[in-house]
C-alpha positions in Angstrom: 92.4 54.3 38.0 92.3 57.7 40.0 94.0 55.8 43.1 96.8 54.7 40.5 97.8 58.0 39.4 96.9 59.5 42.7 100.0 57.0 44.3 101.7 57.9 41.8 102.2 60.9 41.9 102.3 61.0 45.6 105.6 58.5 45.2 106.8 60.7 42.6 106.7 63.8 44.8 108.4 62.1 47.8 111.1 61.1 45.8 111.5 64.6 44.1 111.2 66.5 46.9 112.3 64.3 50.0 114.7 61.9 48.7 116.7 63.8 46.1 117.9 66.5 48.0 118.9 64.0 51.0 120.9 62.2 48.6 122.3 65.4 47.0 123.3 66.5 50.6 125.0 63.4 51.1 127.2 63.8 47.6 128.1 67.2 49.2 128.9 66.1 52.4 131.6 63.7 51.0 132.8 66.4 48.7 136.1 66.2 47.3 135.7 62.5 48.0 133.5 59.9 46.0 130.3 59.3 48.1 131.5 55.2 48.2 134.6 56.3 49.6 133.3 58.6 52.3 131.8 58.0 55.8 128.2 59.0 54.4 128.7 55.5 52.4 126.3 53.8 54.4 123.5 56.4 54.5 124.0 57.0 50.9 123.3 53.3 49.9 120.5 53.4 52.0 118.8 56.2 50.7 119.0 55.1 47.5 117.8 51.9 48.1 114.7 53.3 49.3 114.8 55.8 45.9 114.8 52.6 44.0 112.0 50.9 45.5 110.0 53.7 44.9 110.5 54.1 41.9 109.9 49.9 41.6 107.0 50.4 42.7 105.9 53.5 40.2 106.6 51.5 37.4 104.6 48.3 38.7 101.9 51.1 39.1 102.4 51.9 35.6 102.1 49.2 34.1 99.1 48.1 36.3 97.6 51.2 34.8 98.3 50.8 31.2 96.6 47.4 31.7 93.3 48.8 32.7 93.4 51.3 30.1 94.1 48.2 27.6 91.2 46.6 29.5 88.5 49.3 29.4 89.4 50.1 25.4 89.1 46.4 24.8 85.6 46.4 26.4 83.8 48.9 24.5 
């Protein structure tokens, strides 16, 4: 369970502190436009493709923890 958390958090930190503020420069970059309209379009979609599979795989860490929790209380 330590290793779950431990990812965890690791996966949360990357994407608080490495892939936010990329895709917060990216909004600014296209400013005035919309970032779907702008030239950063294609960085932007990437970027937060990768954001969402992180964040995929936090919650299928999540729930792989809540099911050894449930496991360990149903044992003794």
């Amino acid at each position: 369970m330590f290793w779950l958390v431990l990812v965890m958090l690791l996966l949360v930190l990357a994407g608080h502190f490495g892939i936010t503020p990329i895709i917060a420069k990216l909004r600014a970059e296209a400013f005035p436009r919309e970032v779907m309209e702008s030239v950063v379009r294609d960085r932007f979609v990437a970027w937060h493709g990768i954001s969402s599979v992180l964040y995929l795989i936090q919650s299928a860490l999540g729930i792989a923890l809540v099911t050894q929790l449930f496991r360990r209380q149903a044992q003794g």
